[in-house]
N, C-alpha and C positions, 0 to 999 in steps of 0.2 A: 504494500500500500504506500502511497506518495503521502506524504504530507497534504495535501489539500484534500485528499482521500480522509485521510481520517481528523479531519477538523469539522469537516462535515457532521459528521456523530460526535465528536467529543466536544466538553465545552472549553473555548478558546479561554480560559486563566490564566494567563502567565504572570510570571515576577520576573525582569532584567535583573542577575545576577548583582550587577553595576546599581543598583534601585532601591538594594536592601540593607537597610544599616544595621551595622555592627550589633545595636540593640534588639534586628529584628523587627519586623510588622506583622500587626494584627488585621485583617480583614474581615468583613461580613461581605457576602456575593449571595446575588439571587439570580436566578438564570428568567432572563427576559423570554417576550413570547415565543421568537423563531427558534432560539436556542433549547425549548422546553417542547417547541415541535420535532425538532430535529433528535433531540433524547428520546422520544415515544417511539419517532419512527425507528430507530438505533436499535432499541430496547424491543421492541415490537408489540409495544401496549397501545390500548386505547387512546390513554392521554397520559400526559402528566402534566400537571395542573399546579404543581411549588416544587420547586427544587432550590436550598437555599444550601450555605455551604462559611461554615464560620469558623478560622483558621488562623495559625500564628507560625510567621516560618523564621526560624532562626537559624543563624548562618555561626562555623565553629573555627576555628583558626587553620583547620588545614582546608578549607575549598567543601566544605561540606554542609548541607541543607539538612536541618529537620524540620519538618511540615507536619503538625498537628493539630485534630479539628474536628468538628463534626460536620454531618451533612442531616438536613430532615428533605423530606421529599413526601407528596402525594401524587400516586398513582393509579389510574384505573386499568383494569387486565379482566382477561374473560374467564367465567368461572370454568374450569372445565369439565366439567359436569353440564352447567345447564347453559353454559354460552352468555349467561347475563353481566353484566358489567359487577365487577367487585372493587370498589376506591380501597386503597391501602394507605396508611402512613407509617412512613420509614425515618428512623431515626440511627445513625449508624456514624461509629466514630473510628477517625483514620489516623495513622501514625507512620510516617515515612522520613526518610533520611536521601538525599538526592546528592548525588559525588560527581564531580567532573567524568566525564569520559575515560582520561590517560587513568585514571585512579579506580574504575573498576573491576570487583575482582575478577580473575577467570571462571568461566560458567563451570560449576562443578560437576563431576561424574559417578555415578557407583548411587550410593544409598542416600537417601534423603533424610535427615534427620527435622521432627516436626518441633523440637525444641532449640535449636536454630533460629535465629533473627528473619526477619526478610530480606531477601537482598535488596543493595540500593537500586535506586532510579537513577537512571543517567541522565545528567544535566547535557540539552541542544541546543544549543546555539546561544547557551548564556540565558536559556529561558528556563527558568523553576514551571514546570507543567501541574499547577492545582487541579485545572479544568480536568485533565485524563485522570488523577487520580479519583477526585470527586465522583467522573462517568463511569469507572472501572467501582469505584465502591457501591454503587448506587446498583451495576449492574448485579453484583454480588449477593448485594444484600435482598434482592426482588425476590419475590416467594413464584418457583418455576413450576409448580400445579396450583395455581389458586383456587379455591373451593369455598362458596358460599357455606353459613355452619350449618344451613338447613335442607342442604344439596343431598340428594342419596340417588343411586345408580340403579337405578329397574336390573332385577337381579333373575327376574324370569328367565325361563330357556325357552329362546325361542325353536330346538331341535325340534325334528319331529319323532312321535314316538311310536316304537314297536307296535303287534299286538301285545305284548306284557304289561304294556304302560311304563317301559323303560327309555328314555331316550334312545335314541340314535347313536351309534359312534359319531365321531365326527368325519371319519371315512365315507359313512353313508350318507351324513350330509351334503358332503361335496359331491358325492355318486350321483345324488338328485338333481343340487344342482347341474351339471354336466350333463343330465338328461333332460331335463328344461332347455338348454343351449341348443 
């Protein structure tokens, strides 16, 4: 993907390296309308309707960024069960550290251990990237079967049945169908 490839989908936040003092800045961001278009379509929900994102990125003596914050966000998604819209609100907090380029480590191999930090984020082009973290947490955090609490799944068989009154294999189902054709 190109770069205008994925700014598309992600929200464009940046911090110029050069922009952030020694002390660090704090932010509040809310993702205006086309930016909150462009996350649904990304994300492939109905809507999303708030995405805000509140955050402090402090910079460390050796070239190195920590970015921490929350994000809240409301979203709608289809139940999958009944197709009807279900609104969500997500509230979900992020913690990252972003290193220059020449200073990341090499990608490691063999075993993955879950007690382990995360690896950093590479700083591009002198830009601290909030917006992708923010769109990557957000995508994370989306609940990927949403289900209304009062959804339930018609649990009949539709097979047809023997003369015993025992369903069908599901062999003979297909057998029928296939003689219908």
């Amino acid at each position: 993907m190109t770069k205008d490839e994925t700014t598309a989908t992600e929200l464009v936040w940046e911090h110029a390296t050069r922009d952030i003092p020694e002390a660090g800045l704090s932010r509040k961001r809310a993702a205006e309308p086309e930016e909150l278009a462009a996350v649904a379509r990304a994300l492939e929900l109905i809507a999303c309707s708030r995405l805000e994102a509140e955050y402090t990125v402090i910079p460390s003596l050796d070239g190195h960024y920590h970015v921490s914050g929350t994000l809240r966000a409301e979203v709608s998604q289809s139940c999958v069960v009944t197709l009807e819209p279900i609104t969500s609100t997500i509230e979900e907090p992020f913690d990252v550290t972003f290193w220059p380029a020449g200073d990341m480590p090499a990608p490691a191999s063999g075993e993955v251990s879950l007690d382990e930090e995360p690896d950093p984020e590479p700083i591009v082009d002198d830009q601290i990237a909030v917006g992708r973290i923010v769109f990557e947490c957000l995508a994370a955090a989306i609940d990927p079967f949403p289900r209304k609490p009062d959804a339930a799944l018609d649990r009949t068989s539709t097979a047809p049945e023997d003369s015993t009154g025992k369903p069908d294999s599901p062999f003979a189902v297909l057998a029928s169908i296939r003689r219908k054709s």
